[in-house]
Steps between C-alpha positions, in 0.01 A plus 500: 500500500889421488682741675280655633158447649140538400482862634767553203297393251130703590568758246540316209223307630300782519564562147424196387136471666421864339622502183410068403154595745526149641563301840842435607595209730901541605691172681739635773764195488605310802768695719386853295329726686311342804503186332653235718708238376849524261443547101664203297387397180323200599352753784352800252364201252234368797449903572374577168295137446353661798421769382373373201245248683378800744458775204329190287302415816312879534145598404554876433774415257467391100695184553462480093706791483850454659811666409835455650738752541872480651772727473921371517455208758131525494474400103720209611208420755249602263659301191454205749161521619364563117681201398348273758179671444407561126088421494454757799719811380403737208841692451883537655696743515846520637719823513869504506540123619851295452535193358647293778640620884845325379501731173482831709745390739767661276292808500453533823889350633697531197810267675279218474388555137731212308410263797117498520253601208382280180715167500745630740677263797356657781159528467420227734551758815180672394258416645152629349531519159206651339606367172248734299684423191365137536148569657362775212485284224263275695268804475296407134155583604508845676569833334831680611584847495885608592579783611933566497608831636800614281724677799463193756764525763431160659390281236631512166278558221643251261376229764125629390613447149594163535174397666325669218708257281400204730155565508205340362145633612249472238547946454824649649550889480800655635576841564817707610453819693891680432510726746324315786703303828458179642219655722335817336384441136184535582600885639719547252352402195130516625316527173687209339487258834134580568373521110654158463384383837119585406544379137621176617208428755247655307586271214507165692229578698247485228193244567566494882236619668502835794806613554 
């Protein structure tokens, strides 16, 4: 929920319980919402174990079953917790996610783009790194889909790319949706986003058992 909070995020949530006809468990990261606390990297990483344990922990829930889903920071926080936790999760996905804070700091203040980003002098002054670039390729047992939305204002789809080229889940599939924003491919392109959505769990959840 980055920039936002989870209120933000109900429609597309919405969507995804109807049209995948499965349960949805959302994390509200600390200092989001009415979560108390201040997000930092170290912070959001014990918020989704959390998570994790508690969802894993459930009766009414096929623990066998568990996808992970994060969108721009959330498929850094995703990308993390499948990582850490390949036996228990059946699929990730991660839509329009960077490949390190330091390499969108040029993106986002373009002053400080030849002083912080890949192998550049300043990148000790940030602080949480989310170094996705680095943390992907540890992913070699789960299934990934990507999802890269062509028009992204805030995070540059050639980022996307370049975890693609990083990658190394057992399957990969990666998919660009052209005319879509860093928020609203799945509005904008809704029969590609959803189709591929439902194709992808479908697929990977074959042998689990209930939904």
């Amino acid at each position: 929920e980055n920039a936002g909070n989870m209120s933000f995020r109900l429609p597309f949530l919405r969507a995804m319980v109807r049209t995948l006809n499965c349960p949805v468990f959302a994390v509200s990261y600390r200092g989001y919402g009415k979560s108390s606390g201040s997000p930092s990297e170290r912070g959001l990483k014990l918020d989704c174990e959390a998570g994790l344990a508690h969802l894993l922990s459930r009766t009414d829930v096929n623990t066998s079953s568990v996808f992970v889903f994060g969108r721009s920071l959330g498929g850094a926080v995703a990308t993390h917790l499948t990582a850490a936790h390949q036996d228990k999760i059946k699929g990730l996905i991660i839509e329009n996610t960077f490949t390190s804070v330091e390499n969108m700091v040029g993106q986002l203040l373009p002053p400080l783009g030849p002083l912080i980003g890949c192998g550049k002098p300043l990148n000790f002054l940030v602080k949480d790194k989310w170094s996705n670039l680095k943390t992907l390729p540890k992913i070699t047992k789960v299934p990934l889909l990507m999802l890269v939305s062509g028009k992204d204002e805030m995070v540059p789809p050639r980022q996307m790319w370049q975890l693609h080229a990083a990658q190394r889940a057992p399957a990969c599939t990666i998919v660009e949706l052209p005319e879509a924003h860093h928020m609203d491919a799945y509005d904008v392109e809704p029969a590609t986003y959803w189709g591929t959505l439902s194709d992808f769990v479908t697929k990977n959840s074959q042998g689990t058992a209930g939904r």
